[in-house]
C-alpha positions in Angstrom: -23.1 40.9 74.3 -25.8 41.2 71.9 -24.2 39.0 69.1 -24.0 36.0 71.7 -27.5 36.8 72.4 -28.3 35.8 69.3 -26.2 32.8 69.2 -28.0 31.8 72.0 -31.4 32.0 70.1 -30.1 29.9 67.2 -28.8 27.5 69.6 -32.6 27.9 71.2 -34.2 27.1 67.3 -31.8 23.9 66.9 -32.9 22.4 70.2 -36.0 23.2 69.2 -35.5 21.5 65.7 -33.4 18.6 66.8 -36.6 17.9 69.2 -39.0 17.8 66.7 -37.2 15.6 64.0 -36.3 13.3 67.4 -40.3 13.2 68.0 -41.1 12.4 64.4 -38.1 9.8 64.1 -39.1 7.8 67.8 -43.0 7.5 67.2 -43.9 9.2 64.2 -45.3 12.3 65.9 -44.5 15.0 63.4 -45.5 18.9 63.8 -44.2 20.4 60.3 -44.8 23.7 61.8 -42.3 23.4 64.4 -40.2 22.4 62.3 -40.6 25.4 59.8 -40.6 27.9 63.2 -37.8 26.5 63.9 -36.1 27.0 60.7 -37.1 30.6 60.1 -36.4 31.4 64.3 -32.9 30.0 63.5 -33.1 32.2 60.0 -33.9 35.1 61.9 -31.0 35.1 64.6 -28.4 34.1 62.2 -29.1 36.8 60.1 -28.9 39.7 62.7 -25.8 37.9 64.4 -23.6 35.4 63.0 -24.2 36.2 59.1 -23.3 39.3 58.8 -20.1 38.9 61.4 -17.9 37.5 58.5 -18.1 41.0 56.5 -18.0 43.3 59.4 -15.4 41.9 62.1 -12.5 41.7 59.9 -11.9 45.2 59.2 -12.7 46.0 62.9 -9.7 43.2 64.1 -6.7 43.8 61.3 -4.3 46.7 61.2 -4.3 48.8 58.2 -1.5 47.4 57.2 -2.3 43.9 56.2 -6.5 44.7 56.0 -6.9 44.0 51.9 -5.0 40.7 52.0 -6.7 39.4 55.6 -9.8 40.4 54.4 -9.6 38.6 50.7 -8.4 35.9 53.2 -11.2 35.5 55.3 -13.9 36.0 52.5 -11.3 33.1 51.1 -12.3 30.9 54.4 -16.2 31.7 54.4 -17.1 30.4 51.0 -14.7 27.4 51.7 -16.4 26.8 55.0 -19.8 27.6 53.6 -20.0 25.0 50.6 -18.2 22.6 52.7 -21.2 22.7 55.3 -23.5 22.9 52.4 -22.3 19.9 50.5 -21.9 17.0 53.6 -25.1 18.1 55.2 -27.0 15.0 53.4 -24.7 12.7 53.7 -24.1 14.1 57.8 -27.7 13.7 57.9 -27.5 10.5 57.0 -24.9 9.3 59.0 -26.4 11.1 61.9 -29.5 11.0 61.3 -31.3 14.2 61.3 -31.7 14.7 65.1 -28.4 14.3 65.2 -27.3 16.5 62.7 -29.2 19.4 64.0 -28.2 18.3 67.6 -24.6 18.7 66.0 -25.0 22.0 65.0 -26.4 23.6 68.4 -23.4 22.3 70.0 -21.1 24.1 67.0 -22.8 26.8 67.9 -22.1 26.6 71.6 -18.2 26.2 70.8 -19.0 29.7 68.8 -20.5 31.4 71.7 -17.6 30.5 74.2 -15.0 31.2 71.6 -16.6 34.9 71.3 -17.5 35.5 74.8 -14.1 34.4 75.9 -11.6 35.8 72.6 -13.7 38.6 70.7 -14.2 41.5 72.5 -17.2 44.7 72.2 -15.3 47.1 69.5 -18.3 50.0 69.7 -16.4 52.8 71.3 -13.1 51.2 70.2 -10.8 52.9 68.2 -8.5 50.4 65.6 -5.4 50.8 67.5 -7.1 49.6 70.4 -8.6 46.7 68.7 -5.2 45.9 67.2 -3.2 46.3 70.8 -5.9 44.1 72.6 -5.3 41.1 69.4 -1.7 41.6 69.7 -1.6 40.7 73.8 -3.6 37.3 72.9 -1.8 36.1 69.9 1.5 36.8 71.1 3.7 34.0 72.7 4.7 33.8 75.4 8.4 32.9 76.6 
């Protein structure tokens, strides 16, 4: 519950951001503070949520079987997926302009808070074999 409260206050700073740049782009009125808030606001709730999610959760979700390789995996994935976001974001910017873009990226992160509210469960309390029981049930097919 907490992490999708913070979720909810980066989505909060990209409305807020995507409101501003749609202000200064429609008639010019610009408020580089907001912007900045913004910016730092959205700073602020990713890094007590989301950033440092991609270093804790995968120990907490894979068996101690396959842990190394899913984790060397996953760190694989987030600098993949983290210079791929950081080398199209001028040219998504222009494309989509800049309201867009950061219009774009609060609904991203409304996909994240569904997926975890509805697939990634609390683990406090949890003990591993729980964890890896309860991931089991959902990825397993059914016939």
């Amino acid at each position: 519950i907490l992490r999708l409260n913070f979720i909810l206050g980066m989505i909060c700073a990209l409305v807020l951001i995507t409101w501003d740049t749609m202000m200064n782009e429609r008639n010019g009125e610009h408020h580089p503070i907001i912007t900045i808030l913004g910016l730092a606001t959205y700073l602020c709730f990713f890094s007590f949520g989301l950033g440092p999610l991609g270093w804790v959760l995968p120990p907490e979700i894979f068996s101690t079987s396959i842990r190394s390789k899913a984790i060397s995996i996953s760190t694989l994935l987030n600098r993949v997926t983290g210079t791929f976001v950081v080398s199209s974001m001028i040219t998504l910017a222009d494309y989509l302009t800049w309201p867009g873009y950061f219009a774009m990226l609060a609904v991203v992160n409304v996909f994240i808070l569904l997926f975890f509210y509805l697939y990634l469960p609390e683990t406090k309390g949890r003990s591993l074999e729980e964890m890896m029981d309860y991931f089991e049930r959902i990825t397993t097919t059914r016939r």
